[in-house]
C-alpha positions as YAML, in Angstrom:
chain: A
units: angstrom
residues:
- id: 1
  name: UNK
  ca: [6.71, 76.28, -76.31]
- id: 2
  name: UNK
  ca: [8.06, 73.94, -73.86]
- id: 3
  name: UNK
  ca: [11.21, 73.20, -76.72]
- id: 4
  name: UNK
  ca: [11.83, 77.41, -75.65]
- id: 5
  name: UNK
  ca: [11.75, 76.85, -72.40]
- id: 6
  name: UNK
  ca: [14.41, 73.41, -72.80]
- id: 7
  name: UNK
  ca: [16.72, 75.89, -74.85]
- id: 8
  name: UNK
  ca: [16.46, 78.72, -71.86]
- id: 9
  name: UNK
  ca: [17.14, 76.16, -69.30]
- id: 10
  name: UNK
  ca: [20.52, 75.15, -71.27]
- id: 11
  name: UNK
  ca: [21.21, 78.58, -71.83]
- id: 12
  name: UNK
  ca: [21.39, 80.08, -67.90]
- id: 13
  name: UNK
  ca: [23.07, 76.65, -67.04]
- id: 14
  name: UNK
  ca: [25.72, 77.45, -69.41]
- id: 15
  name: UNK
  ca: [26.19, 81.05, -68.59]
- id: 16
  name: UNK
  ca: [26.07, 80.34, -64.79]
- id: 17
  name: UNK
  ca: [29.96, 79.31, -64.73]
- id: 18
  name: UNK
  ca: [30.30, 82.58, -66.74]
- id: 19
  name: UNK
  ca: [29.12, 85.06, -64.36]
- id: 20
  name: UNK
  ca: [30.35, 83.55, -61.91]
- id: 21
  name: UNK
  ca: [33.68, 83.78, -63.06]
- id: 22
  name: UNK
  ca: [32.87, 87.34, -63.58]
- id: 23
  name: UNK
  ca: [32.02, 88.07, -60.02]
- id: 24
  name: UNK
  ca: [34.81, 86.39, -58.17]
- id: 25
  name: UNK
  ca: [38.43, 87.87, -59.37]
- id: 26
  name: UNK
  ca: [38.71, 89.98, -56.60]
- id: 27
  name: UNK
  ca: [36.20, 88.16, -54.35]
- id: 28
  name: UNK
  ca: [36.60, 85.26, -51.80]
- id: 29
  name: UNK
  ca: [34.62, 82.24, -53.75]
- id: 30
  name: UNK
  ca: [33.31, 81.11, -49.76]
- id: 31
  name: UNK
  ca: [31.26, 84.43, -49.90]
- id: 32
  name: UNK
  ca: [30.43, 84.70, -53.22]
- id: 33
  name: UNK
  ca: [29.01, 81.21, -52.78]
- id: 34
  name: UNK
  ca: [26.98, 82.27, -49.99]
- id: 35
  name: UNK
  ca: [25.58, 85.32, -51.60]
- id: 36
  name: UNK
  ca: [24.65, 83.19, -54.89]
- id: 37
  name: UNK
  ca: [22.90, 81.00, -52.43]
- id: 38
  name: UNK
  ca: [20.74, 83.08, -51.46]
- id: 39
  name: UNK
  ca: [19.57, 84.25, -54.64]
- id: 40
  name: UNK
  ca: [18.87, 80.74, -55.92]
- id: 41
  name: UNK
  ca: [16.96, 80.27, -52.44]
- id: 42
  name: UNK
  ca: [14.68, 82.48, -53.65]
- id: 43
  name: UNK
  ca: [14.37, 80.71, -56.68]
- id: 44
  name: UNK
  ca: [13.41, 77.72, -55.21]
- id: 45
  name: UNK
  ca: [10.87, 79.20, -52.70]
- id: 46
  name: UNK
  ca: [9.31, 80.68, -56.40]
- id: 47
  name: UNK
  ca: [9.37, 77.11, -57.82]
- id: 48
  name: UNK
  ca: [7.50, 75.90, -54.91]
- id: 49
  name: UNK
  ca: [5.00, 78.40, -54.59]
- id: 50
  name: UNK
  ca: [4.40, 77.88, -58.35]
- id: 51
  name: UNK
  ca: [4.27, 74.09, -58.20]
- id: 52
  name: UNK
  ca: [1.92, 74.51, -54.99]
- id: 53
  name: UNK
  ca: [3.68, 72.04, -52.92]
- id: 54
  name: UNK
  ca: [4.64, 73.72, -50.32]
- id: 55
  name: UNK
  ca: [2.24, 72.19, -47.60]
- id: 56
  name: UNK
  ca: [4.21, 68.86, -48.43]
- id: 57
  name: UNK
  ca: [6.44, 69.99, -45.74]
- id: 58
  name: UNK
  ca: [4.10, 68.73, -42.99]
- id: 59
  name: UNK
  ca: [4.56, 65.61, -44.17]
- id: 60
  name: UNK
  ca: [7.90, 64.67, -44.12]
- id: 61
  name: UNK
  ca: [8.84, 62.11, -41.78]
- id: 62
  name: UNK
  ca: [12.49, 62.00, -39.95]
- id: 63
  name: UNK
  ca: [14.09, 59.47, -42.56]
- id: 64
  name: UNK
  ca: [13.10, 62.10, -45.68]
- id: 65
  name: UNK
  ca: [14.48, 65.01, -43.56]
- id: 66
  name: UNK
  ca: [18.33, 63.26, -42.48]
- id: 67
  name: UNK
  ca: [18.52, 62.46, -46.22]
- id: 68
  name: UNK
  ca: [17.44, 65.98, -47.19]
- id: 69
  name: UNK
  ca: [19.56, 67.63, -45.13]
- id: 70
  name: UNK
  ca: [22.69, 65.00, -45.94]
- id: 71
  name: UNK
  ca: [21.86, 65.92, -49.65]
- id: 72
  name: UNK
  ca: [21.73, 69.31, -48.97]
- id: 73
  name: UNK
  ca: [25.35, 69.40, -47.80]
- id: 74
  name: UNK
  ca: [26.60, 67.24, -50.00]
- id: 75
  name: UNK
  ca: [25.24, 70.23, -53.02]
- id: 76
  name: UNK
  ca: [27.01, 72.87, -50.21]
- id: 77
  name: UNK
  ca: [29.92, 71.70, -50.39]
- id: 78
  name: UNK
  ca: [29.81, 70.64, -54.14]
- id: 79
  name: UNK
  ca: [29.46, 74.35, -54.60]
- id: 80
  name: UNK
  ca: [32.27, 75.59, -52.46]
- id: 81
  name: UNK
  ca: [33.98, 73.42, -54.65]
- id: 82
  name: UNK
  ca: [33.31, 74.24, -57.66]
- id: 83
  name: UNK
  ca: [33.46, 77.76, -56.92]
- id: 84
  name: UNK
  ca: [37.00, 77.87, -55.78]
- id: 85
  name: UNK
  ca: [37.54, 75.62, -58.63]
- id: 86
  name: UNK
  ca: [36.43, 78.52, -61.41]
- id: 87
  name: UNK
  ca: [38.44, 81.35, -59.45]
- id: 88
  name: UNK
  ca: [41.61, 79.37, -60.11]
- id: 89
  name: UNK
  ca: [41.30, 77.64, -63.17]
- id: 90
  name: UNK
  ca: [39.97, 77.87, -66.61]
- id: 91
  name: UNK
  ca: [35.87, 77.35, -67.00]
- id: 92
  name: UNK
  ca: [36.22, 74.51, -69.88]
- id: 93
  name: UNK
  ca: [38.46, 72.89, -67.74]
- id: 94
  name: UNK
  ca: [36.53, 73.11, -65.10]
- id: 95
  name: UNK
  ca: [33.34, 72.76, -66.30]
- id: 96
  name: UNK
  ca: [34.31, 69.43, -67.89]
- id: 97
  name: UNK
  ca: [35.62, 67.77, -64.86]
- id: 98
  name: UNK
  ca: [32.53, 68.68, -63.25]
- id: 99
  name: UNK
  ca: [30.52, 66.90, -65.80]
- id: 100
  name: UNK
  ca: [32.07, 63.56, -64.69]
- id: 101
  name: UNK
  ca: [29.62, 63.48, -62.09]
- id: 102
  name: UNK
  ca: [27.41, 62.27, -64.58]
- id: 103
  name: UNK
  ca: [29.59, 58.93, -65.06]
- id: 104
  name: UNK
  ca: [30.56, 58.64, -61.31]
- id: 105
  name: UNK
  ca: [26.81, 58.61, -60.22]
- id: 106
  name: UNK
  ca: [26.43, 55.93, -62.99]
- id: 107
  name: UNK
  ca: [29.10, 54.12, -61.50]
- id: 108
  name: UNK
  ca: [28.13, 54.69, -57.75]
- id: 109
  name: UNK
  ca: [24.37, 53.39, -58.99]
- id: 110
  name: UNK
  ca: [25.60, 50.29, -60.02]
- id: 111
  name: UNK
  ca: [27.67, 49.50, -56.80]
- id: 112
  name: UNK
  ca: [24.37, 50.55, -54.36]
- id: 113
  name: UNK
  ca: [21.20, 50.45, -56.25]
- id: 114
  name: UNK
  ca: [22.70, 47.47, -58.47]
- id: 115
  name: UNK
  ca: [21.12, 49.73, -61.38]
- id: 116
  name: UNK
  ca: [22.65, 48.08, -64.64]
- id: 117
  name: UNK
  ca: [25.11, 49.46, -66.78]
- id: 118
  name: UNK
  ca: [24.42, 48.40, -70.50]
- id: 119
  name: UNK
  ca: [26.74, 48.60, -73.26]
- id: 120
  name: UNK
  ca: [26.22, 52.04, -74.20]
- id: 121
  name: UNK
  ca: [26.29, 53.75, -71.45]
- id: 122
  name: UNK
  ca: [29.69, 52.00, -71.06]
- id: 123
  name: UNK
  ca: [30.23, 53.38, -74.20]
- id: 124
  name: UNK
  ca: [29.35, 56.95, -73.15]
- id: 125
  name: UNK
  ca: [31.84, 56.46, -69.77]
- id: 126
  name: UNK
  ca: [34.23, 56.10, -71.98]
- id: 127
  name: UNK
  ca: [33.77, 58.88, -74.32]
- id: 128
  name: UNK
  ca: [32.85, 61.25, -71.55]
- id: 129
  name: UNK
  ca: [35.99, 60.31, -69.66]
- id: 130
  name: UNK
  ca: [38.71, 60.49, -72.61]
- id: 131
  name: UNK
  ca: [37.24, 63.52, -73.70]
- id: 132
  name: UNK
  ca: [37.35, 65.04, -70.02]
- id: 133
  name: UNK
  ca: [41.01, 63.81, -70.10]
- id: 134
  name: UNK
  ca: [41.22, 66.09, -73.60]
- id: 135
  name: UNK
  ca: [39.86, 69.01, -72.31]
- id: 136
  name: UNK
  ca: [42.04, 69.43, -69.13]
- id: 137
  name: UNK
  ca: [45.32, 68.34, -70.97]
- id: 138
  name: UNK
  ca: [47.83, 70.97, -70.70]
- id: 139
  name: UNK
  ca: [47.57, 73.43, -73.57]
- id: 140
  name: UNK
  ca: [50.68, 74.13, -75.75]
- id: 141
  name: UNK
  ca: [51.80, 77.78, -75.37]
- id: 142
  name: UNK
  ca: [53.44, 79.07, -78.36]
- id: 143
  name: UNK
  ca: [56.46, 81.56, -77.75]
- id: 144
  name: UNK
  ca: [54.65, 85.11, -78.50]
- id: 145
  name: UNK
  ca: [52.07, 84.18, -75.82]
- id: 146
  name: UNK
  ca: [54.74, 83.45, -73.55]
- id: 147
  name: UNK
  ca: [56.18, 87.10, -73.64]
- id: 148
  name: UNK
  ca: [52.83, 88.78, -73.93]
- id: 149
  name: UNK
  ca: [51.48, 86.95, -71.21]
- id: 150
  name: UNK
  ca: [54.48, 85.57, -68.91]
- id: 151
  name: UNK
  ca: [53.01, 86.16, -65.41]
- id: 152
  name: UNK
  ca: [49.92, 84.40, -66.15]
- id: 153
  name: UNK
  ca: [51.35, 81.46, -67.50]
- id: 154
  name: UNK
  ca: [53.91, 81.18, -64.38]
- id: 155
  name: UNK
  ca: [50.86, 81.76, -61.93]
- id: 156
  name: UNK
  ca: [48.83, 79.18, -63.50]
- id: 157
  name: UNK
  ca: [52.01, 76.59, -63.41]
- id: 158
  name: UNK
  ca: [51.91, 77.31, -59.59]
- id: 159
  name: UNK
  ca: [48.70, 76.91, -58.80]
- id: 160
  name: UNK
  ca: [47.19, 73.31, -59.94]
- id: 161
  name: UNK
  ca: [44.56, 73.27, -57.27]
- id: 162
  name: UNK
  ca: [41.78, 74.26, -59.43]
- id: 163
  name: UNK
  ca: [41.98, 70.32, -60.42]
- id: 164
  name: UNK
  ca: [41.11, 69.04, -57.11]
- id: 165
  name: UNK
  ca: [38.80, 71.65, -56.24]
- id: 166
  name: UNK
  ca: [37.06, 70.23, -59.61]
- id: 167
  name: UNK
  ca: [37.37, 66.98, -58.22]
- id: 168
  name: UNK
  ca: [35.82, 67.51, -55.18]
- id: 169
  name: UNK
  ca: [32.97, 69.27, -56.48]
- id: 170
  name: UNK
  ca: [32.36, 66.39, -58.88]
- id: 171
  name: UNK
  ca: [32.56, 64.03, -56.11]
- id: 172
  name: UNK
  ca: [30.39, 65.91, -53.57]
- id: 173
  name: UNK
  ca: [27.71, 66.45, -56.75]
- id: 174
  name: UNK
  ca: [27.57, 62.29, -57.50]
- id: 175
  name: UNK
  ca: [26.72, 61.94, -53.85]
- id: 176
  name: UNK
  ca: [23.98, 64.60, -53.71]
- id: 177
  name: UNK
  ca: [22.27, 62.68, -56.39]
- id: 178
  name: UNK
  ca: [22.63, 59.18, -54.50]
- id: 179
  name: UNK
  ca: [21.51, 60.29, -51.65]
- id: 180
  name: UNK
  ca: [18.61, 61.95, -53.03]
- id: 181
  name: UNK
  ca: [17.54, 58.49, -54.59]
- id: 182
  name: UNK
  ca: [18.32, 56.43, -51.21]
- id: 183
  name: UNK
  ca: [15.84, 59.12, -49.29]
- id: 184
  name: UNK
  ca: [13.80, 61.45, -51.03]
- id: 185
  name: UNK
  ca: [12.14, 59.94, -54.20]
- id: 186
  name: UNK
  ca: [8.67, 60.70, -52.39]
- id: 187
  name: UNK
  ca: [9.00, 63.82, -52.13]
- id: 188
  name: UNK
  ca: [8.44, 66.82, -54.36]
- id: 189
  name: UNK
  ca: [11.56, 67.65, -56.66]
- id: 190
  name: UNK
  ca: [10.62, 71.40, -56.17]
- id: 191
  name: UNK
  ca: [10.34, 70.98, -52.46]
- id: 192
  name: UNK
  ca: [13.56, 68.99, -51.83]
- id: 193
  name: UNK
  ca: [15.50, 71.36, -53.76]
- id: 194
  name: UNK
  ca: [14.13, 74.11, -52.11]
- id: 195
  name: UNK
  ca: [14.70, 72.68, -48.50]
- id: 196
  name: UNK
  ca: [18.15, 71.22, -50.01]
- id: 197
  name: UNK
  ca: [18.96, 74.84, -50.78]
- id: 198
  name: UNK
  ca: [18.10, 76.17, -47.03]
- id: 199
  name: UNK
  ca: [20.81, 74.11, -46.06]
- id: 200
  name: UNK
  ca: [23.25, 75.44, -48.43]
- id: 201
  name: UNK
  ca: [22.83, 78.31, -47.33]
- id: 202
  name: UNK
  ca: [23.54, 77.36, -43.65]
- id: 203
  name: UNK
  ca: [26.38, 75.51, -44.78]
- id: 204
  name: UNK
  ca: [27.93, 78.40, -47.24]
- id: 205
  name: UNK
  ca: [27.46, 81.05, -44.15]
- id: 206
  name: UNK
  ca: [28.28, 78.60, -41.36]
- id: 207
  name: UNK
  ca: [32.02, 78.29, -43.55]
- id: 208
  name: UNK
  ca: [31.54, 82.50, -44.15]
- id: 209
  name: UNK
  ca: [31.65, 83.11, -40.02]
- id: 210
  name: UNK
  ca: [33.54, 80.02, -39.15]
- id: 211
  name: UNK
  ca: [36.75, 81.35, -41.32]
- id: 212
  name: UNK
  ca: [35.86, 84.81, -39.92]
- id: 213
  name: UNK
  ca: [35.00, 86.29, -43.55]
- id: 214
  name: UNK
  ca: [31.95, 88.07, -43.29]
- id: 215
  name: UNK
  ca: [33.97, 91.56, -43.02]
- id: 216
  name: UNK
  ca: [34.93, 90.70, -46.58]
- id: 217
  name: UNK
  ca: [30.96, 91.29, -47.98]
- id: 218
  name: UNK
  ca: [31.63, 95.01, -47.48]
- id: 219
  name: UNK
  ca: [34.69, 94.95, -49.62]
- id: 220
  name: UNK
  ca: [33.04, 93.30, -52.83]
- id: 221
  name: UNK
  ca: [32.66, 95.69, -55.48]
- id: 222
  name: UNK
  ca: [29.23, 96.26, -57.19]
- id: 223
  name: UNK
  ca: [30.43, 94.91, -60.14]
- id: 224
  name: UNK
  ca: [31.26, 91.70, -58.49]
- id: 225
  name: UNK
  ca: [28.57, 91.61, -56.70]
- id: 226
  name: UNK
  ca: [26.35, 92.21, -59.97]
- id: 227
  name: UNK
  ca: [28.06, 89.63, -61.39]
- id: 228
  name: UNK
  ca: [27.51, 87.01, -58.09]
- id: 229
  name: UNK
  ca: [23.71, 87.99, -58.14]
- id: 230
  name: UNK
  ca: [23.00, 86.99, -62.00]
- id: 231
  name: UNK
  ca: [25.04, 83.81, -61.63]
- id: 232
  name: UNK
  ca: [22.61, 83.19, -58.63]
- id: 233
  name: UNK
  ca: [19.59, 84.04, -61.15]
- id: 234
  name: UNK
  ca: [21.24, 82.33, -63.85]
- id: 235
  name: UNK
  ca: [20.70, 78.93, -62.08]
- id: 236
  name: UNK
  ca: [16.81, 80.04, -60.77]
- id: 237
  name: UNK
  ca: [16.25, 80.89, -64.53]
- id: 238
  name: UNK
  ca: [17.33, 77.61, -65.38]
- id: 239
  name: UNK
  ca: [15.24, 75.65, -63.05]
- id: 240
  name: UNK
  ca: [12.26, 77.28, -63.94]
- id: 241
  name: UNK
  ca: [12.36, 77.12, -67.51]
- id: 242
  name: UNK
  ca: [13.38, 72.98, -66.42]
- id: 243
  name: UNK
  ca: [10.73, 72.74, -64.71]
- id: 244
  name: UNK
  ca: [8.48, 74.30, -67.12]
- id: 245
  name: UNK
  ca: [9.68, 72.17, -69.99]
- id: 246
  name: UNK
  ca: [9.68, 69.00, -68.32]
- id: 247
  name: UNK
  ca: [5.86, 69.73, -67.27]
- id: 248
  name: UNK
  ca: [5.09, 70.19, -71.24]
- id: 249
  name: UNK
  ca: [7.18, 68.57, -72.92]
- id: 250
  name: UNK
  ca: [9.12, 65.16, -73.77]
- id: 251
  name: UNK
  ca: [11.49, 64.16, -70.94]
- id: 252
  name: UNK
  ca: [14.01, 62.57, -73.19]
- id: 253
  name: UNK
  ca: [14.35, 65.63, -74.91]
- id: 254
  name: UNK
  ca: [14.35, 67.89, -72.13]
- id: 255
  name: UNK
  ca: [16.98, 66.47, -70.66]
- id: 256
  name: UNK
  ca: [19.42, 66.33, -73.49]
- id: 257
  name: UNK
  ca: [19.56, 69.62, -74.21]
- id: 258
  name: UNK
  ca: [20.26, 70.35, -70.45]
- id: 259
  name: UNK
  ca: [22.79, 68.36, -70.50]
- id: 260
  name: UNK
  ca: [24.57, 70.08, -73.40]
- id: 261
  name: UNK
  ca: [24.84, 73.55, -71.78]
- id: 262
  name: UNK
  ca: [28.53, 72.67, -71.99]
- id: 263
  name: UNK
  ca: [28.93, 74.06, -75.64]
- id: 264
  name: UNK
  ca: [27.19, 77.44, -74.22]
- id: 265
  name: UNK
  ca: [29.64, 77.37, -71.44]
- id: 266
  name: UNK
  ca: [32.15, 76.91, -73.98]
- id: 267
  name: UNK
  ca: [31.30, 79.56, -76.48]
- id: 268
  name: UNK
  ca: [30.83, 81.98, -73.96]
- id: 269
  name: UNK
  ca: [34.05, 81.44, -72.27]
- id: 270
  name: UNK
  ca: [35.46, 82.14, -75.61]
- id: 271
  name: UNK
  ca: [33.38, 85.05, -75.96]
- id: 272
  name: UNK
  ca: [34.18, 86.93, -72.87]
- id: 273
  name: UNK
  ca: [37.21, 85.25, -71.53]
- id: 274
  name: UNK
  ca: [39.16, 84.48, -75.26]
- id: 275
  name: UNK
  ca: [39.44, 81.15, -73.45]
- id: 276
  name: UNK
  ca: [40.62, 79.23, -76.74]
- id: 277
  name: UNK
  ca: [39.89, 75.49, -77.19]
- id: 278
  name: UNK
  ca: [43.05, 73.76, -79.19]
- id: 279
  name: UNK
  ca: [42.71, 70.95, -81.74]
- id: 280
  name: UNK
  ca: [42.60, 68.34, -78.94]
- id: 281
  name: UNK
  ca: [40.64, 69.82, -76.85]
- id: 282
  name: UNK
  ca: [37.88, 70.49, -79.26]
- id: 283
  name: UNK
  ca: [38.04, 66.46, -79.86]
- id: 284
  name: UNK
  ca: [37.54, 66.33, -76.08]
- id: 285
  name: UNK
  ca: [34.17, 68.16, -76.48]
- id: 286
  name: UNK
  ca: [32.97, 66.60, -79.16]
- id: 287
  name: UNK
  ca: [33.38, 63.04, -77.43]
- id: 288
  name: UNK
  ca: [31.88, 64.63, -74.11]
- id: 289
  name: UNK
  ca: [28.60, 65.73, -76.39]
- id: 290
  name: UNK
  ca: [29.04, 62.14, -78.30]
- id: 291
  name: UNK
  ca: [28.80, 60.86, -74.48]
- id: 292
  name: UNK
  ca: [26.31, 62.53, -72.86]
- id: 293
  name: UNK
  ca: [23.72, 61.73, -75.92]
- id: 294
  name: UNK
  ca: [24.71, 58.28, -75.75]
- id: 295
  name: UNK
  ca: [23.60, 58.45, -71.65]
- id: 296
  name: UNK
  ca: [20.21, 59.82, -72.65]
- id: 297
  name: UNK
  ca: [19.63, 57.42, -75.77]
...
């Protein structure tokens, strides 16, 4: 059962960039990220409950808490990120720089925690990084998609700042994880992340009322805001069924099929975007898969 629950977990990670493409065409990504927040806030007040470690809390002395809280808005504004990241650019794109945080938290390990970098996961830097490289390379436009799609392809030329918004969410996501293991490895996953996830949402509304947006809720369609909801349960759905898996099943395992939601990200793209993956790109993905199993090995 737990092998279900592995598969489910990769499954609402990979459909989590999906809807949340879906909800934010016409909606401000600061406000759809605070909305989404919520909803996984809930999610992680469920996983706590569940895992009965809530009373943990009392417990916590001031060191856990500044580390909690510094993790907490490292994820926030990981999130902004990667949120403003998917409203401009394409999800594979995307969704493979993003996946370099894997290899930068490797990297930032080794410089703090002196954590040793053997041959293969060299091996899987490598692979993960030329086939991020792949993935974002420009895509060749042939002529009849030039006239049937003109604007789009003039808009997107203008507008390269999904990259950096990619970047930045990668970066803020690397430190999240190092500063979880400088402060918090005594304390509850489920409990961090749900405390981690209060201050998300502080963050993500703090930015809504700072930039005067908050009129802008009222103005999100309820298809949008369908859409924002389920990305928000998309991510709860895949912590529990993480968290469930990891509780009955092999952690090796567990983890490697987590970390290949990218090919559900990628199908589904294609299946409700028609976001097509060319020759080289395809390469890209294979040595990002070829990567990431190497990591877990």
């Amino acid at each position: 059962m737990w092998l279900v629950y592995a598969v489910g977990s990769a499954f609402f990670a990979g459909i989590t960039a999906i809807l949340a493409k879906s909800g934010i065409k016409n909606t401000d990504s600061d406000v759809a990220t605070a909305i989404r927040t919520a909803v996984v806030l809930l999610f992680s007040l469920i996983l706590v409950v569940v895992s009965g470690c809530g009373y943990e809390i009392l417990n916590l002395n001031a060191k856990t808490w500044i580390f909690l809280i510094l993790s907490g808005l490292s994820t926030g504004a990981s999130w902004l990120y990667y949120f403003k990241a998917l409203q401009k650019g394409d999800i594979n794109r995307v969704v493979s720089v993003d996946k370099l945080s894997t290899v930068l938290t490797l990297i930032l390990a080794f410089i703090f925690f002196n954590e040793k970098i053997t041959w293969l996961k060299a091996a899987a830097i490598v692979l993960i990084g030329i086939g991020t490289y792949l993935m974002i390379d420009k895509k060749r436009i042939d002529k009849k998609a030039l006239n049937e799609k003109q604007t789009d392809i003039v808009n997107s030329k203008k507008n390269k700042s999904w990259f950096f918004y990619a970047v930045f969410s990668m970066i803020f996501a690397s430190l999240t994880a190092i500063l979880g293991k400088v402060g918090i490895n005594g304390v509850n996953s489920n409990l961090g992340t749900a405390i981690r996830t209060a201050v998300v949402l502080i963050l993500a509304w703090g930015m809504v009322f700072a930039f005067k947006k908050q009129k802008l809720v009222k103005q999100i369609s309820k298809k949008e805001l369908t859409f924002i909801c389920l990305s928000g349960i998309a991510t709860g759905g895949s912590w529990l069924c993480y968290y469930k898996a990891l509780k009955e099943g092999l952690t090796s395992v567990v983890v490697a099929i987590d970390k290949l939601s990218i090919l559900i990200t990628v199908a589904f793209s294609f299946i409700v975007f028609k976001e097509k993956l060319s020759f080289k790109a395809l390469c890209g993905l294979i040595f990002m898969v070829l990567g990431t199993l190497l990591l877990i090995v």
